[in-house]
Structure formats: C-alpha cells, structure tokens
C-alpha positions in Angstrom: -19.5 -52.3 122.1 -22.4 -51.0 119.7 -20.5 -47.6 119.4 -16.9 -49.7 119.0 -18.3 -51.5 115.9 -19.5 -48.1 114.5 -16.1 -46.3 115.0 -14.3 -49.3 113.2 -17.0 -49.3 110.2 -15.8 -45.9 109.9 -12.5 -45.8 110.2 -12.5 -49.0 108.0 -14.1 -46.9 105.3 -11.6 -44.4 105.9 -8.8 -46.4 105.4 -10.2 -48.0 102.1 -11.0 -44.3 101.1 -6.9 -43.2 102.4 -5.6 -46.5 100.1 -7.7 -45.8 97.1 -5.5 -42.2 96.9 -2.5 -44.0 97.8 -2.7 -46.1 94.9 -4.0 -43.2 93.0 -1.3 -40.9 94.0 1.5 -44.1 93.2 -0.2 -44.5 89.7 -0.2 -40.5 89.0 3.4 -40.3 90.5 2.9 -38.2 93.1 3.6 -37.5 96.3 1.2 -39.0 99.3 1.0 -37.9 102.7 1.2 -41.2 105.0 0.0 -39.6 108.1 -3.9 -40.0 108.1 -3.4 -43.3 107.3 -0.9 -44.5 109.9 -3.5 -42.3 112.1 -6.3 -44.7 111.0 -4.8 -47.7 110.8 -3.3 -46.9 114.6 -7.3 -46.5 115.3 -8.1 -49.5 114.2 -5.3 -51.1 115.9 -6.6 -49.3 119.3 -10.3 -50.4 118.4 -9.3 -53.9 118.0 -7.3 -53.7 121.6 -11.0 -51.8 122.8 -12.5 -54.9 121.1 -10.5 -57.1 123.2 -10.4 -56.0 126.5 -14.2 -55.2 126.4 -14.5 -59.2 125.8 -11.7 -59.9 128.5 -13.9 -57.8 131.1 -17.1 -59.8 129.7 -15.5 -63.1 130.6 -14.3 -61.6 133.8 -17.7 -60.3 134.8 -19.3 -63.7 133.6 -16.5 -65.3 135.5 -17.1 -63.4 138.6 -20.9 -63.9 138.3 -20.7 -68.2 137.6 -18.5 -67.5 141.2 -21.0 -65.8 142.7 -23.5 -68.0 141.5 -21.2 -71.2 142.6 -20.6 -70.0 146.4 -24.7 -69.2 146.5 -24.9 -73.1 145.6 -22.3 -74.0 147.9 -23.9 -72.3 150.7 -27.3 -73.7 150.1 -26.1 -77.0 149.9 -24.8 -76.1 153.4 -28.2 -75.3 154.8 -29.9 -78.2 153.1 -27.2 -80.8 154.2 -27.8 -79.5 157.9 -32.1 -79.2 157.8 -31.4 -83.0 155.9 -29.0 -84.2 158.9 -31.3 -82.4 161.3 -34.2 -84.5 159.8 -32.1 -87.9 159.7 -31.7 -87.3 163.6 -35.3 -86.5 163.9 -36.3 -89.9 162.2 -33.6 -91.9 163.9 -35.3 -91.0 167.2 -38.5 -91.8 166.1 -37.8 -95.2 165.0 -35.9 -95.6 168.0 -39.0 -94.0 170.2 -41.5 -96.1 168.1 -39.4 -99.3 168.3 -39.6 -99.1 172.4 -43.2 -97.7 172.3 -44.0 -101.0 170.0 -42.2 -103.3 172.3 -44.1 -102.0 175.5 -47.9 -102.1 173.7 -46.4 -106.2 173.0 -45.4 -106.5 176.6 -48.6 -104.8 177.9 -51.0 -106.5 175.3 -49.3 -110.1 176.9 -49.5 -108.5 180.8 -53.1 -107.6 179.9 -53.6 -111.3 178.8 -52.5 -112.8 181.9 -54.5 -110.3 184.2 -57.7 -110.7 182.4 -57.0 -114.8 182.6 -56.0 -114.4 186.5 -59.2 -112.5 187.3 -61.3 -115.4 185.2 -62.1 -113.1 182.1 -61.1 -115.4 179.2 -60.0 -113.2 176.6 -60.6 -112.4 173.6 -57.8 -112.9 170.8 -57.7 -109.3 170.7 -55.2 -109.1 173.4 -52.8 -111.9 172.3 -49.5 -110.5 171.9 -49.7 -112.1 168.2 -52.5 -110.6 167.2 -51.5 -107.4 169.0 -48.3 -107.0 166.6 -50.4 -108.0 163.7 -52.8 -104.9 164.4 -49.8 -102.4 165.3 -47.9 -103.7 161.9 -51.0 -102.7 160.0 -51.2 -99.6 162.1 -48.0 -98.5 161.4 -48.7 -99.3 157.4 -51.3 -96.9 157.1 -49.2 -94.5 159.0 -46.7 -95.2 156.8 -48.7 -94.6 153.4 -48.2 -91.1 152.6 -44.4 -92.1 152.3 -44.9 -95.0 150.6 -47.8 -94.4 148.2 -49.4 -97.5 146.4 -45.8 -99.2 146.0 -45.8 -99.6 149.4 -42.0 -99.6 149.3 -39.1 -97.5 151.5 -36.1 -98.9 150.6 -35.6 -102.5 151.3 -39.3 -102.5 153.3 -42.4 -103.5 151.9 -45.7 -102.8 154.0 -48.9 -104.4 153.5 -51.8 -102.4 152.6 -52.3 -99.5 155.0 -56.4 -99.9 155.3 -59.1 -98.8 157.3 -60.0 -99.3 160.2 -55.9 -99.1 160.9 -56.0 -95.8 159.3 -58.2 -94.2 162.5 -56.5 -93.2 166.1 -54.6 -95.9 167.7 -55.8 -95.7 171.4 -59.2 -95.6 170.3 -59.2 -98.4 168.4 -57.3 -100.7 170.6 -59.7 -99.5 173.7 -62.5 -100.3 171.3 -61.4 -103.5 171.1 -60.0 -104.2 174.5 -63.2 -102.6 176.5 -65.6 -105.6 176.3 -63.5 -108.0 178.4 -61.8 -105.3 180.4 -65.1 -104.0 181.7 -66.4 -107.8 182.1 -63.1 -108.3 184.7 -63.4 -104.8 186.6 -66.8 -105.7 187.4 -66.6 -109.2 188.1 -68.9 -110.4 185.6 -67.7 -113.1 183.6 
C-alpha cells in the first residue's frame, strides 16, 4: 500500500506538472500532445482501483480472520458446555449420593439409640437422631465453605457458620463422640 501511495504522489505531480503545460501551451496557442496525460490520469485511475481492491482484500482477510476467530469460540464453547454438563452430572450425583448417605447416618444414629437403650447403656444426646442431623448440617457447612465463602450463600441456600470442630474428618469425630457409651455397652459396664 506504502509503494501505492508513492506511485500516486508521483503521478499526481505529474499530472499537475502535464496540466501546467496544457494551460501553457492553450495560452501560447499551441499545439499539446494529450497522450502523457491520458497515460497518467489512466494511472491514477488504475492506482485508485489498486487502492480499492487492496482494502476489499483487507476486509476480506479481516472478515475471514473475525470467522476464524468466531468458529474457535464456537468450538470452545462446545467443550466448555460439555466439561460444565459433565460437572452438573457429577454434582447431581453427589447430592443425590450425599442425600441417601445423610439419611442412613439418621437412621443408624436412631438404630444406635435403641441398641445402646436395649443393652441398658443410657445414651448420651450424642446419638439422638436430632442432635445427629444438627452435627451433619454443620458438617456439611464447613464442607460447604470454600463454595460459599463468608456469605455463606449458594443460590437460594444459606448455611450456618462452617466451624471447627465440624471442619475435621467426619468418622473420627462422630466415633469420638459415640465411643464412650458404645464401649460401656460392649463390655457390659453401665
């Protein structure tokens, strides 16, 4: 394009230079040869049809590229949709798997209860089904709290305060806390 614009400063020079002796040659009534100018003004005629289809293959080129660039999108948006459906079946399960694992620790927390009462061990709260889903709900908050941060929010959910000691191991905790009077009923000792 650079040598474009040099060719018509040239020619355009030229052709002031070509009607400067035209107008000359009109004033001094004589005869002027037309031909170098009809050549130059059929350059510049060619330079501004240059000029134009160099921009027409410029916006082609871009056009092509913004394609390009469009259909790249399109197919990453592919992939992402997929690895985001992928991980919307992944947590569906897991809700689904935690929901049934949280309704089992209720209905073994109560069986628990009702063997440790049968074998004379009088319980502590620990094991009521109550206090059980009050433990597991705060259990689940602080697993929750990376996702949730101090707002404490997904969605429509609020948690409460994911805290220690609900931030440690589950089944080490709950042992912890059902030992005492599980140990007291194996061994007879109440």
């Amino acid at each position: 394009m650079a040598d474009i614009s040099t060719r018509r400063t040239e020619a355009e020079t030229r052709l002031a230079e070509l009607r400067q002796m035209q107008g000359i040659a009109l004033l001094d009534d004589k005869e002027f040869d037309h031909s170098p100018l009809d050549a130059v003004e059929n350059e510049l005629a060619a330079l501004d049809a240059a000029e134009g289809e160099a921009v027409r293959r410029q916006r082609e080129q871009a056009a092509a590229a913004e394609q390009e660039r469009l259909a790249n999108l399109r197919q990453t948006l592919t992939v992402v949709e997929e690895n985001r459906l992928e991980a919307v079946d992944r947590a569906e399960k897991a809700a689904r798997d935690l929901c049934d694992a949280l309704k089992e620790v209720r209905a073994r927390s109560a069986d628990g209860t009702r063997l440790l009462r049968a074998l004379g061990v009088r319980p502590a709260v620990l094991l009521d089904v109550f206090e059980t889903e009050f433990r597991m709900s705060l259990r689940l908050a602080a697993a929750m709290k990376p996702l949730v941060g101090l707002g404490r929010r997904f969605g429509q959910m609020t948690f409460p305060e994911g805290r220690s000691p609900y931030d440690k191991p589950w089944r080490s905790e709950e042992q912890a806390l059902a030992n005492p009077d599980i140990s007291r009923a194996l061994k007879g000792s109440f």
